[in-house]
C-alpha positions in Angstrom: -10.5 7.2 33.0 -7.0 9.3 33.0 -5.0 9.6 29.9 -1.9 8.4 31.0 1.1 11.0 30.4 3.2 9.2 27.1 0.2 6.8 26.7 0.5 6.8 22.6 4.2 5.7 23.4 2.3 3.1 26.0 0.1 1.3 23.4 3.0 1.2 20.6 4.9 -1.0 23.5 2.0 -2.7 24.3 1.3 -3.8 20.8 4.4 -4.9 20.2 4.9 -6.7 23.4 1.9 -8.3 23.0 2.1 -9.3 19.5 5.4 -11.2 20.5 3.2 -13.2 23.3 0.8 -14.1 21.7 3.2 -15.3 19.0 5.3 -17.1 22.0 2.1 -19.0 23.0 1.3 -20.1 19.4 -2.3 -19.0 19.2 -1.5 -16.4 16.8 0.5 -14.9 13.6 0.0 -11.2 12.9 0.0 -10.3 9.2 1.4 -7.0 8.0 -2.2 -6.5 6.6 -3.7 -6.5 10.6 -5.0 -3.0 11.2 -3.5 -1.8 14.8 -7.1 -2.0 16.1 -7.4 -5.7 15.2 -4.4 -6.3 16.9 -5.1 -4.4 20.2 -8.5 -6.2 20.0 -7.1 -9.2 19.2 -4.2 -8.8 22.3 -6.2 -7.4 24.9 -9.1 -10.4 24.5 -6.3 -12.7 24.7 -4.8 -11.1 27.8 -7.9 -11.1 29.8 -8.1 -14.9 28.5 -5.2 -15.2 30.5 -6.0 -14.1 33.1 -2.6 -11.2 32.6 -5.5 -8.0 33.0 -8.5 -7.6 34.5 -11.4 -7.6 31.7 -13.2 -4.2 31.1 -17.2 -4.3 31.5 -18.2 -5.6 28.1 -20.9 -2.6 27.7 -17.8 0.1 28.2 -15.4 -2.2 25.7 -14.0 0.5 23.0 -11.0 1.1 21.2 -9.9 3.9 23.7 -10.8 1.6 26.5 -8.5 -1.1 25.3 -5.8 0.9 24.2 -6.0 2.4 27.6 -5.8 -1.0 29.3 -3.1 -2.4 27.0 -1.3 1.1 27.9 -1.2 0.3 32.0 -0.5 -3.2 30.9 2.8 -1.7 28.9 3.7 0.4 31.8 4.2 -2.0 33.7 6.1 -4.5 31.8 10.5 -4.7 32.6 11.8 -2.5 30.2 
């Protein structure tokens, strides 16, 4: 796995993005209490529920992998 160039930047996009889906679809309401690794747990499960990203192998499923998915995710998303 290749750490992306501005992947910190990435994630903070990608948690922010995808707070504001989820929200959107109605399946969830973020607290200002939700640690940032709840919600990148939280977001990426419910992207690959979707069917937006491809799921990780549950035996390598870890923050860093997550945050690294959510990251390409971000990168990809219109500006």
């Amino acid at each position: 796995m290749k750490k992306l160039k501005n992947e910190k930047e990435l994630v903070k996009k990608a948690i922010t993005a995808g707070m504001k889906y989820g929200e959107e679809r109605g399946v969830v309401e973020f607290e200002p209490t939700d640690s940032a690794s709840e919600k990148i747990e939280y977001i990426y499960r419910l992207l690959v529920h979707d069917k937006v990203i491809q799921p990780i192998p549950e035996d390598q499923v870890s923050q860093v992998t997550m945050k690294h998915k959510l990251a390409i995710w971000a990168s990809k998303l219109k500006k």
